[in-house]
N, C-alpha and C positions, 0 to 999 in steps of 0.2 A: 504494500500500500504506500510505502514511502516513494517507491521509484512512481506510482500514477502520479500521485500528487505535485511532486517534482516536474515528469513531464507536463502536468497541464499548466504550471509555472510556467514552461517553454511553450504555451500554445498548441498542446498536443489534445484531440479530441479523443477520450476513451472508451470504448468497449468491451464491457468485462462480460463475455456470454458466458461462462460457468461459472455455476455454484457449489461449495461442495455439501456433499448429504450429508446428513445427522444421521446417527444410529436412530432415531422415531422412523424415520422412513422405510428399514428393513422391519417393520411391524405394522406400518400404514403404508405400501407400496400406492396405494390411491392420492396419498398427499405428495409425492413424491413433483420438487418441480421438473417437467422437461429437460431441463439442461443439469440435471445433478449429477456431479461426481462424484465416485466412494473414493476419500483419500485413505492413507495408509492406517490413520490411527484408528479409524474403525472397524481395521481388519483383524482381528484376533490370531493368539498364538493357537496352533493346534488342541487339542486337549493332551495330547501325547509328550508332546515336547514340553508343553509345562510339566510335566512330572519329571520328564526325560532330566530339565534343569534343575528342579528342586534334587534331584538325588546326588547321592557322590558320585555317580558317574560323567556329571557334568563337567569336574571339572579336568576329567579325562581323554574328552571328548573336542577335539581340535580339527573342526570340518572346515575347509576352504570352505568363504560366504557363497559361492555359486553353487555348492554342494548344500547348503544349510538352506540356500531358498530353493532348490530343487524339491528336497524330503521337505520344506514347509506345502509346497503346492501339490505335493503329491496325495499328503494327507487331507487336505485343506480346499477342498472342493471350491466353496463359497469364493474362495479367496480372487478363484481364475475365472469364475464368476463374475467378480466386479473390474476383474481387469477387461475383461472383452465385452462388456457392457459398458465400460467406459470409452472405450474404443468406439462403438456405436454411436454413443448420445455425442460425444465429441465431432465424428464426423456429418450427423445429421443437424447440429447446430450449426456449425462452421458453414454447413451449405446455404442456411439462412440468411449466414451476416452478409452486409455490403461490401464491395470491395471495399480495401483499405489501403491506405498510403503505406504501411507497414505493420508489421507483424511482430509481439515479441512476446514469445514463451517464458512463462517461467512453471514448471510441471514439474522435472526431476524424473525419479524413477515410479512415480506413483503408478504409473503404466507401463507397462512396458510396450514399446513399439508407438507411443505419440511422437518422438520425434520423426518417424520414418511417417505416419500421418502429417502433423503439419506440414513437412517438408513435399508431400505429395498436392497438396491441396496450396502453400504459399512455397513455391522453391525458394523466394529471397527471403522468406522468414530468419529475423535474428533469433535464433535461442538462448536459455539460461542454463546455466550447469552449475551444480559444484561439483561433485567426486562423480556424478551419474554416468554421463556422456562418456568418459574413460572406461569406464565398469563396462558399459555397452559394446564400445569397439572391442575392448579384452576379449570379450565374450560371443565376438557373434555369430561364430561357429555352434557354438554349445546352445544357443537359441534357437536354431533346426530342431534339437533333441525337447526345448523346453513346449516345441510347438507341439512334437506327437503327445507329449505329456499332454498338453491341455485338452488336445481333440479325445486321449482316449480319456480324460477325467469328465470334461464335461456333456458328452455325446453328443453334442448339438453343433450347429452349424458357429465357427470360429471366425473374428473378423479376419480379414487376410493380410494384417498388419501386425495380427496381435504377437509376441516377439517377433518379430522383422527390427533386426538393427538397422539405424541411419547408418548410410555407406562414406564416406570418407567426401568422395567427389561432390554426394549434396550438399555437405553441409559448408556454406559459404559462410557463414558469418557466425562466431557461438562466443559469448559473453561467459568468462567463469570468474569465482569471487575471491579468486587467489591464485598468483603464478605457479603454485605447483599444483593443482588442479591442470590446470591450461598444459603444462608440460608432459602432465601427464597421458592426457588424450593428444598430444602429439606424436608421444612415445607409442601409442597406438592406431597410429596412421593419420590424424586430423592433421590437413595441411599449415602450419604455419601461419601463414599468410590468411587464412580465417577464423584464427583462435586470437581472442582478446581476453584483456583481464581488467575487470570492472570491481574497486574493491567495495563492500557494504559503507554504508553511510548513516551514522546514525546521529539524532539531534541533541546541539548541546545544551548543557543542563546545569543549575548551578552546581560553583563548587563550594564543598563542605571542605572547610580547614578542621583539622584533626593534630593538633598538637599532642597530644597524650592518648596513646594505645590502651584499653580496656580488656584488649584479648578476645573481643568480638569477632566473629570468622562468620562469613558470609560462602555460601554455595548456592547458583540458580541454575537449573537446567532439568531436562527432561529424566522420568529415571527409567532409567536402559543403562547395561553396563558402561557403552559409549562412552557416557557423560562420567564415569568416573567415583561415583559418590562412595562406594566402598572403599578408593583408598585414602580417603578422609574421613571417614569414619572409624575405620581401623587403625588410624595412625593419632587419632584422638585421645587415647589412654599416655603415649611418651607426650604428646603435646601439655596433656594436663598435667604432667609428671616434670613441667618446666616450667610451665605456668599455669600456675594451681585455680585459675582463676579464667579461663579461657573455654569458652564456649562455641559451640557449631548452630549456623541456623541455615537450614537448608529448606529451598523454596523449591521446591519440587511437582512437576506434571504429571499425572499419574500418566504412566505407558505399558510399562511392564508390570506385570502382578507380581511373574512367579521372581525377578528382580528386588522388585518392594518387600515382598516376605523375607528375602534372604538378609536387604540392611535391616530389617527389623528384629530379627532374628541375632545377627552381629550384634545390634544396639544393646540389646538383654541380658548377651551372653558378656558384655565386655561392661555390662554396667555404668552404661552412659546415660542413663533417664536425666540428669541433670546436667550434660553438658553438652548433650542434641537435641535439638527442635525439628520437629520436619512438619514442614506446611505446602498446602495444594497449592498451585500456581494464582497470581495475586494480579489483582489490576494494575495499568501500567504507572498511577501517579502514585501505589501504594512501596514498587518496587524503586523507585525513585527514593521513596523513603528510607530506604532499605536498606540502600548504598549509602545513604548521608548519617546510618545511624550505627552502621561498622565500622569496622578498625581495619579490614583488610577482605577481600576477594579469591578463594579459590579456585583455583577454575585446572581441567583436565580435558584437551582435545585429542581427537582421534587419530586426524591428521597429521601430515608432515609438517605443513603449512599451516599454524591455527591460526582462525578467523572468526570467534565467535564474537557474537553481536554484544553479551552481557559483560564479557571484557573489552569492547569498546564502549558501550553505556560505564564502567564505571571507571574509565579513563576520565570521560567528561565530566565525571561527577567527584574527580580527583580521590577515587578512592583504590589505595595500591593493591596489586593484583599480583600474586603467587601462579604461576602457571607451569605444567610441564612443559619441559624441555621440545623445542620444534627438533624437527630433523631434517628441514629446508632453512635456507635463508627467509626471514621475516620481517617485513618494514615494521610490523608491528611490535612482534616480541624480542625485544632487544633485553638480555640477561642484566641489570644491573642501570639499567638508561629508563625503560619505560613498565619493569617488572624485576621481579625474581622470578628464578626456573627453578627447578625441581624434577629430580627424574625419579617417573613413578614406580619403578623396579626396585630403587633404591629408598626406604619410608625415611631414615635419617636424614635425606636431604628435602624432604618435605619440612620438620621437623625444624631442620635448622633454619630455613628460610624461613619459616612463621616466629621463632624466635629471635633470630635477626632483625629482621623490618617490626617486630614488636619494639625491642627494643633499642631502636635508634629513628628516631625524632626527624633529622636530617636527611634519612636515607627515603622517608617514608615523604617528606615532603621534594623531594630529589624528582624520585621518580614518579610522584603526581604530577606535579608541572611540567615533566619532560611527557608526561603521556596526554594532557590535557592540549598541550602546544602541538601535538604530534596532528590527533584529530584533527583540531581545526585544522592545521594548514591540508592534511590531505586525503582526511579519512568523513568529511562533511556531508552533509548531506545534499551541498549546494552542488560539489564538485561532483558527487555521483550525477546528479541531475542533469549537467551539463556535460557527462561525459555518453549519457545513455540517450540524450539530445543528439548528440554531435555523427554517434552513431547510427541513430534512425535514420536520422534524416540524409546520410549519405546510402544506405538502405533501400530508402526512397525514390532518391534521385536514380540512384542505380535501375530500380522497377520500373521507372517511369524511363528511362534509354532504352529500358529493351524492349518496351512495346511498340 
């Protein structure tokens, strides 16, 4: 929603023809709007593989991702389901809309085979990517095998897109929200010369001066192993064990169940009732608060290249940020300049970086202002705007030459 608004800043008219569905819909298919999409979070984990994870053999169990969502769709009927009915309602609305000056995706892997649709219906469509587009190319041999899979799961007639990778030659123009993203799907045949790297943009916010540490710890993000939250929670017993006085509050989206049982389960067993909070995901002026009433930011990404949004929110909100260690070059995550790193293999060096930047005054206003200064000049919201401008509308012009 940031990047419409931006564009229509630049005088861009928009069109948002989908919506996505609410879980009430798979119980009122009658209420359902025409243009609804199932995205991810309403697709459920098997009932197998929840158990499969609650047991000890989960943590035995070390399946390449393209083998884990293989055995997820194979069990999971519904799941290919909503992917090839997504593929449907997508193409039957798209035939609706007017033509347009330009096209720009932002989907991901919620489907699989929408980029090889749009691309079919807008060849000079820009798309969005973060890690997805790479995963695609990797994979699009092994997407033959995912297609028999769906024809012989769901018996019924399959759209004829539904895994079909985008090929390399379509895709002219793809936006990703980090250079190693981008590098990545180059390394997978994406020409060059049509991958761009457009970083997030987020709005800034006042800053909160924070002279004296309380031991306040702050974690926000989704709970899926991903995000991290077990190795802050488990490294919470040496933390309190240096500072007797240092609490976790973690703002958490429910996603994963059988995930959520396991930190909770950790919590009980390590006797942390009084030094972890976990709360459901919060309105945006409440998280705002959130940031101005900590001492310091967690945070654990997946990626080479991290880019998460809630470590740039509390950049601008001058509140210092612990993150693990990248394994690409990052404008953002500079060790010592605009963070502390920590590598999460090692819980000591978690450990030491929260009591480091607790206890030095200096270091903690250091690296707020080097991270506040950082945003503005190149992480804004203004310059994304202008940079996803610059691009349409050469997009545009391009569409409009070759008619």
């Amino acid at each position: 929603m940031d990047v419409v608004a931006q564009l229509h800043r630049h005088g861009w008219e928009i069109d948002m023809p989908f919506v996505a569905a609410e879980d009430d819909f798979d119980e009122a298919p009658d209420t359902r709007p025409p243009n609804a999409l199932q995205l991810p979070s309403s697709v459920r984990a098997p009932p197998l593989l929840e158990r499969l994870r609650r047991s000890h053999l989960s943590s035995l169990i070390r399946l390449p991702r393209f083998l884990r969502g293989y055995f997820s769709l194979i069990l999971d009927r519904s799941t290919i389901g909503k992917f090839n009915q997504n593929l449907f309602t997508m193409e039957a609305t798209l035939k609706k809309v007017s033509t347009p000056d330009a096209v720009l995706l932002f989907f991901g892997c919620a489907t699989p085979g929408v980029y090889a649709l749009v691309l079919t219906m807008y060849p000079a469509a820009v798309l969005v990517s973060l890690s997805e587009l790479a995963f695609e190319l990797k994979l699009a041999r092994a997407w033959s095998l995912m297609r028999l899979i769906c024809g012989w799961r769901l018996r019924q007639p399959i759209h004829p897109l539904l895994y079909r990778a985008a090929t390399p030659e379509k895709l002219r123009c793809v936006v990703f929200a980090s250079s190693a993203w981008r590098d990545d799907a180059i390394r997978y045949g994406l020409n060059r010369s049509s991958a761009h790297t457009i970083y997030f943009g987020v709005p800034m916010s006042a800053m909160t001066e924070r002279p004296v540490s309380h031991g306040r710890l702050l974690w926000v993000g989704r709970m899926n192993p991903a995000k991290g939250l077990h190795h802050f929670v488990k490294a919470m017993p040496a933390i309190r064990s240096a500072l007797p006085k240092a609490a976790l509050k973690a703002i958490a989206r429910h996603e994963d169940e059988a995930y959520e049982a396991a930190i909770l389960e950790d919590v009980a067993r390590l006797q942390l009732g009084d030094a972890l909070q976990i709360v459901s995901s919060v309105a945006r002026a409440d998280l705002q608060r959130a940031y101005a009433e900590h001492d310091m930011l967690l945070c654990i990404s997946p990626f080479s290249e991290p880019v998460p949004l809630v470590m740039m929110e509390a950049f601008t909100a001058g509140l210092p940020v612990i993150i693990s260690r990248p394994h690409a070059p990052s404008p953002l995550v500079m060790d010592g300049e605009t963070c502390l790193c920590f590598d999460p293999d090692d819980p000591r060096t978690l450990v030491e970086a929260v009591v480091r930047l607790h206890g030095d005054a200096e270091l903690r206003a250091h690296l707020a202002a080097n991270a506040r200064k950082l945003v503005e000049g190149q992480f804004s919201l203004d310059r994304m705007g202008a940079q996803y401008d610059a691009l349409l509308r050469s997009a545009a012009a391009d569409r409009a030459n070759a008619l």
